[in-house]
N, C-alpha and C positions, 0 to 999 in steps of 0.2 A: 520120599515125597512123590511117590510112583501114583499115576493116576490109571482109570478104567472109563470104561463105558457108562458104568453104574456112576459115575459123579461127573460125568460133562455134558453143559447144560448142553442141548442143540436143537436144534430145530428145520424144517422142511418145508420152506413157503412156496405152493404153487402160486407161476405167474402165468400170464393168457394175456395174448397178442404181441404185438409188434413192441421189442424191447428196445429201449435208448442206450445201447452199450456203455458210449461214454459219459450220460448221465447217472447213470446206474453205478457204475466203478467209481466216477469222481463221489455219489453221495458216500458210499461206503466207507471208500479212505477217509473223507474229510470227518464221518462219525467216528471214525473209529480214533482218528487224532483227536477228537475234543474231547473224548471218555481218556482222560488219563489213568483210568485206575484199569482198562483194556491193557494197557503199554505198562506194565508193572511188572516187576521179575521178583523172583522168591531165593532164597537162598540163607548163607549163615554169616551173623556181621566179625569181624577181627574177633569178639569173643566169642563164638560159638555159639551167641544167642538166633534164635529164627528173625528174618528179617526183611524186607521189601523194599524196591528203588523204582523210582518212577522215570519214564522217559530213556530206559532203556532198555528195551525191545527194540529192534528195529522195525518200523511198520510193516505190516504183510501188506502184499495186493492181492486182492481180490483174483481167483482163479476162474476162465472159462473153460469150459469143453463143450463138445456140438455131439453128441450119441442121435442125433436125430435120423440119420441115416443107417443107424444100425436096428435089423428086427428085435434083437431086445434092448430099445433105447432104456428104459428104464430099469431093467437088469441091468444096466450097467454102470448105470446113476447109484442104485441101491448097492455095489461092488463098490463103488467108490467111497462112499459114507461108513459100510460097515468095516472097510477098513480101518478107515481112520479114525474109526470110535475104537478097532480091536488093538490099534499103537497103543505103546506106552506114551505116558505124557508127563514128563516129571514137571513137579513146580519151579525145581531148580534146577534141568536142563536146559539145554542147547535152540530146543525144538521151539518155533512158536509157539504159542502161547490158545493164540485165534487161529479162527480158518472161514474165507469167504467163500462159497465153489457157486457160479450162477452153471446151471448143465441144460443144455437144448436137450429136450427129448423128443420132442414131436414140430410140426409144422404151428407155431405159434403157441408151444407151448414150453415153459422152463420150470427149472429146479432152484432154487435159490436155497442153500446148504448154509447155518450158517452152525460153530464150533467154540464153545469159549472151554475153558478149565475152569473148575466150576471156584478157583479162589479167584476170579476175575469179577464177575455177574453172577445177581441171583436170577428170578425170577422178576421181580421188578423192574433192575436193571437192563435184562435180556429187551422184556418188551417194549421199556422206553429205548432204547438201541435200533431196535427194528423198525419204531414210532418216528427216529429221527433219520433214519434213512429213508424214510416210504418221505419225508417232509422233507429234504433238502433234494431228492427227484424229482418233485414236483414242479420244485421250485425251478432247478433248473429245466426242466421241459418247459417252461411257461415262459424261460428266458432271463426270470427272473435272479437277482443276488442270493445265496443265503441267507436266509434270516440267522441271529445271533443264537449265538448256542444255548440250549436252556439247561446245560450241566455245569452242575458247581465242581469246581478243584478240588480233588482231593486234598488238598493241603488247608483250604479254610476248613473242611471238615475238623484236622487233626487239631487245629488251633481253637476252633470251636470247644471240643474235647480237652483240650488242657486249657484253657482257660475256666471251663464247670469247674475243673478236678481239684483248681484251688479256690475257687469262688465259696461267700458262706451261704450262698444257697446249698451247693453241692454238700456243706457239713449238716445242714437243718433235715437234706432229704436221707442222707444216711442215716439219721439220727431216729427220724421218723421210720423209715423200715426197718433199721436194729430192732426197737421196740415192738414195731406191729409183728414182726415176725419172732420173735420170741415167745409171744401168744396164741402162737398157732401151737395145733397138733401132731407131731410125731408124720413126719412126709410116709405117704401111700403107697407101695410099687406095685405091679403086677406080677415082680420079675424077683425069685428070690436071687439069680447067677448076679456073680461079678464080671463088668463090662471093662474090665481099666485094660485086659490082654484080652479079649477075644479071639484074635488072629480073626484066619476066613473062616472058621466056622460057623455055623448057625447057630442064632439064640437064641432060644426055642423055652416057652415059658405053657404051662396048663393052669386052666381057669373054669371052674365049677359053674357052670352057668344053670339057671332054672330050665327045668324041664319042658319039652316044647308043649305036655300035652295038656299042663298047668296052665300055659299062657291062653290054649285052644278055650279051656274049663273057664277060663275067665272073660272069653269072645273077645279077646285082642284079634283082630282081624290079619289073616295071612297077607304074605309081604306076596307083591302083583311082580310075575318076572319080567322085565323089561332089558330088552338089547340096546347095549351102547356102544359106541365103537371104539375099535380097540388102540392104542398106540402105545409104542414100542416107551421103556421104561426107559427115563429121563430125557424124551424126546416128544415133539408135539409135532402134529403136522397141520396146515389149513390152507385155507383158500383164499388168494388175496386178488 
């Protein structure tokens, strides 16, 4: 249950001006406590089946460092990330899970690093996570209380879920897709290779595609080259 770079979500929020330290750490622990499915641990139950427990992890805190002082502050912001993206990260180790890192690089300006493993947060999850921390900062710079959490418990999810699973809705909709998909045709691949063992090789498939100068012959108009910018694979960076 070894993890990579290539499947942890992460992400790189530039911040600009004067940071509330203790605003800023308190919002992060308090988001990261209402996301219980954050605080999940993986592993195999008394039978050998895969399995997950919630509520224990022990929460991380939030990590500083000040590089602002240093000529390559952000060389050394970037050392610090691509590390911890080149760790292992098992689902069922020892290791956290998350990682907070705010990093000073410059004279009002920071690094806000954040790390999940990507059976924690998707992409959804990620941004409403960053959505609720940028919103209980606010709140507290304003003086104001927390407002209430707008994350549902993993656990009314699961009972949600078993509750369909016996429900006779849940027999009418299988009933309905048995049928419509039985009427379908013969599933399409592009890919003749079998995927069940890949290992880390690549899986590399050829595809006949029409000739460019048939599409020219028919005045399908050429595709206009446009620069976009670049970010590192499974990691997003921006500007907040």
């Amino acid at each position: 249950m070894r993890s990579s770079a290539i499947n942890l979500p992460w992400r790189t929020g530039v911040l600009h001006g004067d940071i509330n330290r203790a605003a800023l750490d308190s919002a992060i622990r308090q988001t990261m406590a209402e996301a219980d499915t954050v605080q999940a641990r993986f592993g195999l139950d008394e039978n050998g089946n895969p399995a997950q427990w919630f509520g224990a992890q022990t929460p991380v805190l939030p990590e500083w460092h000040d590089f602002s002082q240093r000529a390559d502050a952000t060389g050394q912001a970037h050392k610090l990330m691509q590390a911890d993206l080149r760790a292992e990260l098992a689902a069922d180790g020892d290791k956290p899970l998350y990682r907070h890192v705010i990093m000073r690089v410059g004279d009002g300006s920071w690094w806000w690093y954040q790390r999940y493993h990507h059976l924690l947060v998707d992409g959804f999850s990620f941004e409403a996570l960053t959505q609720r921390v940028a919103a209980i900062y606010a709140e507290l710079c304003r003086g104001e209380e927390p407002s209430l959490s707008p994350f549902t418990p993993f656990s009314e999810v699961i009972d949600e879920y078993q509750h369909w699973e016996v429900s006779p809705a849940f027999a009418r909709s299988a009933s309905h897709w048995q049928t419509y998909a039985a009427e379908l045709p013969e599933t399409l691949t592009l890919s003749s290779e079998s995927v069940t063992d890949a290992g880390d090789r690549p899986i590399s498939c050829h595809v006949a595609l029409p000739e460019l100068t048939t599409l020219r012959q028919r005045g399908v108009p050429r595709l206009q080259r446009r620069r976009y910018c670049q970010c590192p694979a499974g990691g997003l960076s921006g500007a907040h």
